[in-house]
C-alpha positions as CSV (number, residue, x, y, z in Angstrom):
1,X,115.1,77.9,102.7
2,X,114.6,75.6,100.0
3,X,111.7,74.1,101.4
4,X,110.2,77.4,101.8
5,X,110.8,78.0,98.1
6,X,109.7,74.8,96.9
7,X,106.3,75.5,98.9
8,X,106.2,78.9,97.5
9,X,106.2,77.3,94.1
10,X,103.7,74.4,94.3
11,X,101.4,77.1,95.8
12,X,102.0,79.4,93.0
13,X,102.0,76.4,90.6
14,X,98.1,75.3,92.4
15,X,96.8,78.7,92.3
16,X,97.2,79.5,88.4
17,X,96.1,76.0,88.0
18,X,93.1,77.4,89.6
19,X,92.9,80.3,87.8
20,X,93.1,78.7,84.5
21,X,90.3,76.3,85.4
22,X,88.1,79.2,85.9
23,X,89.3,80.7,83.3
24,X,88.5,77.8,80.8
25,X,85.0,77.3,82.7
26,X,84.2,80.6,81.1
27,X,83.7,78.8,77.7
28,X,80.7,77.5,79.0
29,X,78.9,80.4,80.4
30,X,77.3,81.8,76.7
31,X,74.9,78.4,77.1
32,X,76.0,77.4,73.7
33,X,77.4,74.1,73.8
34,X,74.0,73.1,75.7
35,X,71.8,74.6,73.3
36,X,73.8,72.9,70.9
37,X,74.1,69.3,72.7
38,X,69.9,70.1,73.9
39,X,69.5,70.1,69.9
40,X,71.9,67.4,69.2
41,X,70.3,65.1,72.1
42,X,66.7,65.9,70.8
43,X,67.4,64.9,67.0
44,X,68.7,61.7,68.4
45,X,65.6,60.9,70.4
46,X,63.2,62.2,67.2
47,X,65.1,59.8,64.8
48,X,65.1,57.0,67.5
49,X,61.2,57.2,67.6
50,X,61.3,57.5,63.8
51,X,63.2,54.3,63.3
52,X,60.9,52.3,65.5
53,X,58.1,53.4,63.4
54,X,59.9,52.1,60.5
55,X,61.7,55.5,59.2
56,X,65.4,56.5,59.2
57,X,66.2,60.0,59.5
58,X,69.7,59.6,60.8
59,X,70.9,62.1,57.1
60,X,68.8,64.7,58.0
61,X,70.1,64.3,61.6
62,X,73.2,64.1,60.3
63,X,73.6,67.2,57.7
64,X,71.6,69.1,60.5
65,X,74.6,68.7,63.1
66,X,76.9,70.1,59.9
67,X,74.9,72.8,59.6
68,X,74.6,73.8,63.3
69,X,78.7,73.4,63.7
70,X,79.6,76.4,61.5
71,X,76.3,78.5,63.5
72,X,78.3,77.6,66.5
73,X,81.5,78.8,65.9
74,X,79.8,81.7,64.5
75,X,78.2,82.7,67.6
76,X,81.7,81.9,69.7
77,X,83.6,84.2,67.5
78,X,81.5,87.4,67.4
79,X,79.6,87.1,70.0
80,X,81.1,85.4,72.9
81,X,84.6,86.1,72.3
82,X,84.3,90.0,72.1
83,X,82.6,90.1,75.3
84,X,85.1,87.7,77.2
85,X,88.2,88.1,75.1
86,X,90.3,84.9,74.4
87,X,92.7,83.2,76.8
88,X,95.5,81.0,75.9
89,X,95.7,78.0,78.0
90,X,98.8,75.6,79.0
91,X,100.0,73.1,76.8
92,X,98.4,70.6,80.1
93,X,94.8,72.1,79.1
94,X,95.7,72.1,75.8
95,X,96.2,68.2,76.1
96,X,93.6,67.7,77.7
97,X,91.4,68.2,75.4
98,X,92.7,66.6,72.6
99,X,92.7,63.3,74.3
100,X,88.9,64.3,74.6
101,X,89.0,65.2,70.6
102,X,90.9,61.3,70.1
103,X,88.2,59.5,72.3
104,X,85.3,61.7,70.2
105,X,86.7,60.5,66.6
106,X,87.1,57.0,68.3
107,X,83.2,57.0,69.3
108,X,82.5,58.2,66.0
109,X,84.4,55.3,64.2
110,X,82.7,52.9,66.5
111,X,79.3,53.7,65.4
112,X,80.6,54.2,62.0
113,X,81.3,50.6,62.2
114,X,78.3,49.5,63.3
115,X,76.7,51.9,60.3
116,X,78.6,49.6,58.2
117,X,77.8,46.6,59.5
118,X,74.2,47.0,58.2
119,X,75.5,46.9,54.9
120,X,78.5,45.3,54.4
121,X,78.9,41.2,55.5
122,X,82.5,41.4,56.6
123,X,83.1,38.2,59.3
124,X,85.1,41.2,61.0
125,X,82.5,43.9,61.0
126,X,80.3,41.4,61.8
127,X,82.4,40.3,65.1
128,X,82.5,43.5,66.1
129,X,78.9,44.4,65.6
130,X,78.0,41.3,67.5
131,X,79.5,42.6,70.8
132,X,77.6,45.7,71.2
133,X,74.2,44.6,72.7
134,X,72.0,46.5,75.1
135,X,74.2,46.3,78.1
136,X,77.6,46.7,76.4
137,X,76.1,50.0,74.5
138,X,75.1,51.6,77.8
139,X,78.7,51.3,79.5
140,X,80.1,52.7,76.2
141,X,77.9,55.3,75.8
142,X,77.9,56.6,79.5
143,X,81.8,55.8,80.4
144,X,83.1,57.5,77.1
145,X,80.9,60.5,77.3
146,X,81.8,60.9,81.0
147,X,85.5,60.8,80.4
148,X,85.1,63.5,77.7
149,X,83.3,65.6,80.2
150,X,86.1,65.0,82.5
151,X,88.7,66.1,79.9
152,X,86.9,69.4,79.1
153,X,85.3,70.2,82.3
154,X,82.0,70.3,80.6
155,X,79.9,68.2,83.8
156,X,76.7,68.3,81.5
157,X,78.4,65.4,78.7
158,X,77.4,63.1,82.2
159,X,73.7,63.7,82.2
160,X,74.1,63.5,78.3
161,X,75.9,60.2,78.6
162,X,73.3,59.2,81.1
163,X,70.5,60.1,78.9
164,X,71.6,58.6,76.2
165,X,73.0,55.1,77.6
166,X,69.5,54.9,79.5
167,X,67.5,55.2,76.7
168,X,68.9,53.5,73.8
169,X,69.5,50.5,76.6
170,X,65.5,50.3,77.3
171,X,64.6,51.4,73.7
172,X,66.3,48.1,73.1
173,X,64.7,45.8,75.7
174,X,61.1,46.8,75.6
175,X,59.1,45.3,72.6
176,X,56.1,47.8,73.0
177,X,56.2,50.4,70.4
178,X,54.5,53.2,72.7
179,X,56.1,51.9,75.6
180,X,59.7,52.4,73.2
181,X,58.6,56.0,72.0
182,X,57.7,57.5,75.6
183,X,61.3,56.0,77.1
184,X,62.8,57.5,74.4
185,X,60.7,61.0,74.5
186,X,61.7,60.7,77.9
187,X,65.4,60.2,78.2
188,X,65.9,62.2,75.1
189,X,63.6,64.5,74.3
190,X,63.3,65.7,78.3
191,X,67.1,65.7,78.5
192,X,67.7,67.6,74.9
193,X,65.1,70.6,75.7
194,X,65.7,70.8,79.2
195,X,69.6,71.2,77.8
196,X,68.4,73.8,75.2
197,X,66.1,75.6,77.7
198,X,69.1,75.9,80.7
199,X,71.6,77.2,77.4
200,X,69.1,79.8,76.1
201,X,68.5,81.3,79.6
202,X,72.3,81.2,79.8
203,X,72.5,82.7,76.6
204,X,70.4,85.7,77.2
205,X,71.7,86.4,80.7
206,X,75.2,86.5,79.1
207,X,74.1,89.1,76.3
208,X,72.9,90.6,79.3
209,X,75.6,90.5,81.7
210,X,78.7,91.0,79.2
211,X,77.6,93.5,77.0
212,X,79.9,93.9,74.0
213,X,82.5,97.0,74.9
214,X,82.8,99.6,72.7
215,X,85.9,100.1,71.3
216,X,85.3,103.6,69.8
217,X,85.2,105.0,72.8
């Protein structure tokens, strides 16, 4: 009898596991975060190019992602959220995801570090600065953004990862200037709009499928 019972739980337990992963896969369906990561990815690539021609336009790049992160939220909270409601999710998903919040602010202070580096002669900022070459960049890039796309269930941070890794890796090897800008139009700015692209369509077909109810009625 207990046996029985025990099943009867782990099923139950399995199944609204289940549910909730569906559930939370619904944060994804608007196409937002990939029109935002498309846009994200593409500035990248466009300042990449920029720097190899000798111009830095990582500020602009920088106060544009600021700008796009209220616009964001914006569009999750009237319209995505009227149309599919809002869940509230286990304290498991809950952790989840900020472990994927923690590693983000660690990548962040990582190349804030190496921001640094270009400015300030510490013998420690140095150290640190003198690890990250080609090789060790790409394994950080595409390992970290792969387990935050494990975390959130969002399987598009891989191919962003992958983009990225690949591209600042053979930005960094290949001497040729136009050889450096195509790589980089092509890991970045092919990844970035064909990001953008996939989330508009989404976008639109969620407008289209979710209409937002009336409540008037």
């Amino acid at each position: 009898m207990y046996n029985k019972l025990n099943c009867v739980i782990m099923e139950s337990k399995s199944y609204l596991n289940l549910v909730e992963s569906k559930a939370y896969r619904t944060v994804f369906i608007d196409g937002t975060f990939d029109m935002f990561f498309g846009l994200f990815l593409t500035g990248v690539g466009v300042n990449v190019v920029r720097l190899k021609m000798g111009m830095d336009t990582s500020n602009a790049i920088t106060l544009s992602v600021l700008l796009l992160i209220p616009i964001f939220i914006l569009v999750k909270i009237f319209l995505t959220m009227p149309r599919i409601g809002y869940v509230k999710f286990s304290m498991t998903r809950i952790k989840r995801n900020f472990i994927a919040l923690v590693i983000a602010i660690f990548i962040q202070l990582v190349f804030g570090i190496l921001f640094l580096s270009t400015f300030v002669r510490l013998p420690e900022v140095e150290l640190f600065s003198k690890v990250i070459n080609p090789v060790t960049q790409f394994i950080f890039i595409v390992v970290f953004f792969s387990i935050i796309g494990f975390f959130i269930d969002y399987n598009r941070f891989y191919l962003i990862g992958l983009a990225g890794g690949i591209g600042l890796f053979l930005v960094d090897l290949v001497v040729n200037k136009l050889a450096s800008i195509l790589i980089v139009a092509f890991s970045f700015g092919f990844t970035g709009i064909f990001l953008f692209t996939t989330g508009l369509i989404l976008f639109l077909r969620f407008l289209k499928d979710y209409p937002k109810p009336d409540l008037s009625v």
